[in-house]
N, C-alpha and C positions, 0 to 999 in steps of 0.2 A: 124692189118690192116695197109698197108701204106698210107703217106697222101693223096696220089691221089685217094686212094680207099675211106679214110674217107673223100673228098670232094665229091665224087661224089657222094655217098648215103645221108653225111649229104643235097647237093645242093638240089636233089631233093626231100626231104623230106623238105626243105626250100620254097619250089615252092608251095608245096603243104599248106603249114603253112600258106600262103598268102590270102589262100581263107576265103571269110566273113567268120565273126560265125557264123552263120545259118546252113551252109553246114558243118562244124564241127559239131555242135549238130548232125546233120543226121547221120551223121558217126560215132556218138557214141550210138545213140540208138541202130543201128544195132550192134556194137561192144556189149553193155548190154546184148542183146539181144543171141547173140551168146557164150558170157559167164556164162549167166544164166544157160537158157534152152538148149544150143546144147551141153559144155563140161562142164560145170556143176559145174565152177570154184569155188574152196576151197568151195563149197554149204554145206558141213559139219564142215568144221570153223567157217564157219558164224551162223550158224542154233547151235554151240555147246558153241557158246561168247554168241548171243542172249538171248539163254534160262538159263544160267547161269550168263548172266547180269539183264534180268526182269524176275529171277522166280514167280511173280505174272502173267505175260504175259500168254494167252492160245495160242494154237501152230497157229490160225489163224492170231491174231496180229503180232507175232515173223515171219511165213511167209510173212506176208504186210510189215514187218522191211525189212524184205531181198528183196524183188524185187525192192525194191523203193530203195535200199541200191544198188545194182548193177545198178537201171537205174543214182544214182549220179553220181559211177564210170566214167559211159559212158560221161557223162556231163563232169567229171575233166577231162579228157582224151580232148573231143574237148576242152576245153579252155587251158589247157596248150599247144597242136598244136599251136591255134590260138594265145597263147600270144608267142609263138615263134617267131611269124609270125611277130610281134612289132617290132623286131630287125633292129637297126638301124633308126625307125621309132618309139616313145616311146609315141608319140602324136596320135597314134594311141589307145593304152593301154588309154590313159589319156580322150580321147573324148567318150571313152566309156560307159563309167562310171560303168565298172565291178564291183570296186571298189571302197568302197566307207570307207575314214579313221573316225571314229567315234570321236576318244580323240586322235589325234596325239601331242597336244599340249602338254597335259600332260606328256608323254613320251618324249618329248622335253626338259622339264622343268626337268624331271628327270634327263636328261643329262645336263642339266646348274648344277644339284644341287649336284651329285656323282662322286665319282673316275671314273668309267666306269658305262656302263646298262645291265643285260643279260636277255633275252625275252626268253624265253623257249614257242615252240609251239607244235602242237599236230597234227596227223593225222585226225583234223577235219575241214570240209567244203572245202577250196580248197589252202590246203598247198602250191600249186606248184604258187600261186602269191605272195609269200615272198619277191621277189625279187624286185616287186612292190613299196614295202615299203619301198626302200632306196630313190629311187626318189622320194617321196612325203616328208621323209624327206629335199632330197637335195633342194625342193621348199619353202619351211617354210621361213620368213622372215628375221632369222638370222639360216642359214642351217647347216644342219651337212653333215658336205665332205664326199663323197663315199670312202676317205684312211681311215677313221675313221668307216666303220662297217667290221662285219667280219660274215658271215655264212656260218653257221659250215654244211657240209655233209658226210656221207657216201660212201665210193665210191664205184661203180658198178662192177659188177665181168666181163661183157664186156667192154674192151676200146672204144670201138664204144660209148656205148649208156652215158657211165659214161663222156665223152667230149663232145657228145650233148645234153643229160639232164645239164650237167654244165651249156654250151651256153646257153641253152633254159631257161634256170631258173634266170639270167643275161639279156636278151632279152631288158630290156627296161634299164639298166643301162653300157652304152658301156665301155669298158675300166675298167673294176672294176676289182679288183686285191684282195680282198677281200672274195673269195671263196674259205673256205680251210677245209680240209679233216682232219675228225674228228681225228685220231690220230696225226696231225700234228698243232692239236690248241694250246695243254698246249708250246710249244717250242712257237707259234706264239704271245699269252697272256704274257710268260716271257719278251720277245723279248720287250714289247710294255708297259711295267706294269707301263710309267711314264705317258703315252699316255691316253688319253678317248677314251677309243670305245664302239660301242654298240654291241654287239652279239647277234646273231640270232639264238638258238642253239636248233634242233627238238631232243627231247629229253621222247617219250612215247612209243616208240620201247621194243621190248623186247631186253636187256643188250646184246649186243656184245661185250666189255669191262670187264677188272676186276673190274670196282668200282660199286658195286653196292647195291642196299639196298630193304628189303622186307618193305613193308607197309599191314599194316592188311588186309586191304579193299579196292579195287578199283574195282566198281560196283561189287558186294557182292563178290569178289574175293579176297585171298591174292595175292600181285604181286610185280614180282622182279624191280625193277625198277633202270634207269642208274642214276650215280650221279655226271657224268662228267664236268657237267654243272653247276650244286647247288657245286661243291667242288671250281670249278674253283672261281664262284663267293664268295665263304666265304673267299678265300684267299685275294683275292684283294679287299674285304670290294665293292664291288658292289652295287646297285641297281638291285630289280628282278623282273620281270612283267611275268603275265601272258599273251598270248596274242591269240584271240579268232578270225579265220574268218568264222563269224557267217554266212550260207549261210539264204539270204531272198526270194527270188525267184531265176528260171535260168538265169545265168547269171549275178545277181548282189550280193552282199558282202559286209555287214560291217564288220571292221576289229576293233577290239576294246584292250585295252589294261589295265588288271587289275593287281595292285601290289601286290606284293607278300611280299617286306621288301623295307625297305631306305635302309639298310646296311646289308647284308648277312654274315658279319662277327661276327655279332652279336645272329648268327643264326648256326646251323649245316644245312651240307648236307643234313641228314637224315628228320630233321625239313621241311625246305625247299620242298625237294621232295611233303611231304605227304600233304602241301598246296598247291601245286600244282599239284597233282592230284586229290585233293578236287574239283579245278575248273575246270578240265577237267569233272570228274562225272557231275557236275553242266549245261555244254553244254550240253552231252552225253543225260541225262535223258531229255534236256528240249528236244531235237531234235535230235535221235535217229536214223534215218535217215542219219546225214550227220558225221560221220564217221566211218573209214576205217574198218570196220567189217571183211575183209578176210585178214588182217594181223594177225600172229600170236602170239599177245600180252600176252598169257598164255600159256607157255609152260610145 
């Protein structure tokens, strides 16, 4: 696409990102609603993770997991619109109080007290406010600068959507230069290995990557999992957190942060992973509901 064509779809897609959340929610119920019941979206991934995540579950409860599991969708969907819709205006995100940081401080501290941080997070509650979390950062009374985080993505098999999901996920931190594409983190960590940074790195995906490592169990499941993240941190003797955005009702999120080591150097990859997917089970089973059930995390 050229850029005149990528301004014009991202602009008016920007126009539209402007409107309250309210009118977002609407327009994701109907979206829920249209993915459920009309084309019937991955409804046999979801229905075949469920029943092999809670085999105590009878097929009644696992169907209540699922409908209320696509009306989240529809929810992340309007709010990642609408926090697009922040850009350039971050006081908008901020008055909202979508978001709410539980122990920022301790993750703070973490960063006075290690070489760097890495936060490895999950496709649970509403991934797409990551971006969030550098500006409440950057407000802290002794702050940490937006050159010093780095999260790590994926990038989109369209150019279109892979440079407006970038922008969009950036929304409230203008100017950040620290959005870089997961095969291009280990070159970006050497580059910087004298430097403190924090990393941001989603990491519960099923491995696209060679590194990667089986764990027995993850909800009664064996599962392959990436190690891009736990290798990077044991090399550079890191700090590792867990980091949880627990949804509490629509709309609003605590976002809490559980450690996982002081020093990851003192730890394997392999180690690593498997406490960290302890605490993802840990979410999972307490609230079932808020995640991403139609990815395909068991392949």
């Amino acid at each position: 696409m050229s850029e005149i064509g990528y301004k014009i779809g991202a602009g008016i897609l920007r126009a539209f990102q402007r409107l309250p959340l309210g009118f977002h929610y609407g327009v994701g119920k109907v979206l829920a609603w249209f993915l459920r019941s009309v084309i019937h979206y991955r409804s046999d991934v979801v229905m075949v993770n469920l029943s092999r995540s809670f085999p105590e579950k009878k097929y009644d409860e696992l169907s209540a997991i699922s409908k209320e599991s696509y009306a989240r969708m529809g929810d992340i969907f309007a709010e990642t619109m609408w926090f697009g819709g922040c850009r350039h205006n971050p006081e908008r995100f901020f008055r909202s109080g979508v978001v709410n940081m539980v122990n920022i401080q301790e993750l703070r501290q973490a960063y006075s007290d290690s070489s760097s941080v890495m936060i490895l997070n999950s496709h649970f509650g509403n991934w797409e406010f990551t971006g969030g979390c550098l500006q409440y950062l950057a407000r802290l009374p002794d702050p940490v600068s937006q050159d010093n985080v780095c999260v790590v993505y994926k990038r989109f098999t369209s150019k279109f959507w892979d440079r407006f999901i970038g922008e969009n996920r950036c929304a409230v931190t203008p100017g950040f230069k620290g959005y870089i594409e997961a095969n291009s983190v280990l070159r970006y960590a050497v580059s910087r290995r004298r430097e403190k940074v924090i990393y941001l790195f989603p990491t519960d995906q099923y491995p696209y990557g060679q590194a990667s490592h089986w764990i027995p169990s993850f909800m009664h499941q064996p599962t392959n999992t990436m190690t891009g993240g736990a290798a990077l941190a044991c090399k550079l003797g890191m700090s590792v957190w867990h980091m949880c955005v627990d949804r509490i009702s629509r709309g609003r999120y605590d976002v809490s942060f559980r450690k996982i080591c002081d020093d990851a150097s003192t730890m394997t990859p392999d180690q690593i992973m498997e406490n960290y997917y302890a605490e993802i089970e840990k979410d999972v089973t307490r609230k079932p509901t808020n995640y991403l059930w139609t990815h395909k995390r068991w392949k």
